[in-house]
N, C-alpha and C positions, 0 to 999 in steps of 0.2 A: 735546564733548570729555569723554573718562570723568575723572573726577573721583578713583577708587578705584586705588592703586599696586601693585603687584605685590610680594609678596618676593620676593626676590633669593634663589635655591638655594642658591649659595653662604656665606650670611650663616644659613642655618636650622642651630641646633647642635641640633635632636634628629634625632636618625639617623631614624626612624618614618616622620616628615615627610619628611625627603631619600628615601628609599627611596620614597615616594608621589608626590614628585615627580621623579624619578629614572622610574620607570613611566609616567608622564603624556609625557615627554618619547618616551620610548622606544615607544610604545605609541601616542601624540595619542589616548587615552582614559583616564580625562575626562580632557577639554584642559590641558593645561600651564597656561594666563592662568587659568583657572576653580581651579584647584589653588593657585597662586600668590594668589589673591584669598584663599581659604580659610585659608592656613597665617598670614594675620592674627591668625586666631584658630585657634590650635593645638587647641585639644577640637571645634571645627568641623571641623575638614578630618580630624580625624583618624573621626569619627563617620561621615562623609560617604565617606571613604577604606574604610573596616571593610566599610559596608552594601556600596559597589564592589564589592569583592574579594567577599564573598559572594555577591551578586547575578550581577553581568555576569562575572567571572574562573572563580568555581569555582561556579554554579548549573547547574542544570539544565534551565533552557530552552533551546532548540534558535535557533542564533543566527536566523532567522525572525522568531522573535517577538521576540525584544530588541529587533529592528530597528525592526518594527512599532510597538512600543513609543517607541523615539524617535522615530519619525514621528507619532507623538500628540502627544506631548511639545510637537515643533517646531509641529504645527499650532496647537496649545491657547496656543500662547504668543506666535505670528504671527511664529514666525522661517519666513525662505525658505530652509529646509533643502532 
């Protein structure tokens, strides 16, 4: 049983965070619960949130390789992605 709570989006008062988890919802990337785990610690989620949007939203790799990229990810870490 996870042990770890989620915040509640509604109860988040810095805008930054809602707008990151507001996109997770809309999007299901990164995942809404992984986002929600994050905004515990608001300089987390928000560091975490920044590199996203840089990387996956406005980078320029060709979605291919992002892809490729979380299938690493998942295998290195033995999820059945």
């Amino acid at each position: 049983m996870a042990r770890i709570s989620y915040v509640d989006h509604d109860h988040l008062a810095d805008p930054e965070l809602r707008e990151y988890m507001e996109q997770a919802r809309r999007f299901g990337t990164p995942r809404p619960e992984t986002q929600a785990i994050r905004s515990h610690v608001p300089a987390v989620a928000k560091a975490f949130s920044r590199a996203w949007e840089r990387i996956f939203r406005h980078g320029i790799l060709e979605h291919s390789l992002k892809e490729l990229c979380r299938v690493y990810v998942s295998k290195t870490i033995d999820c059945n992605y």
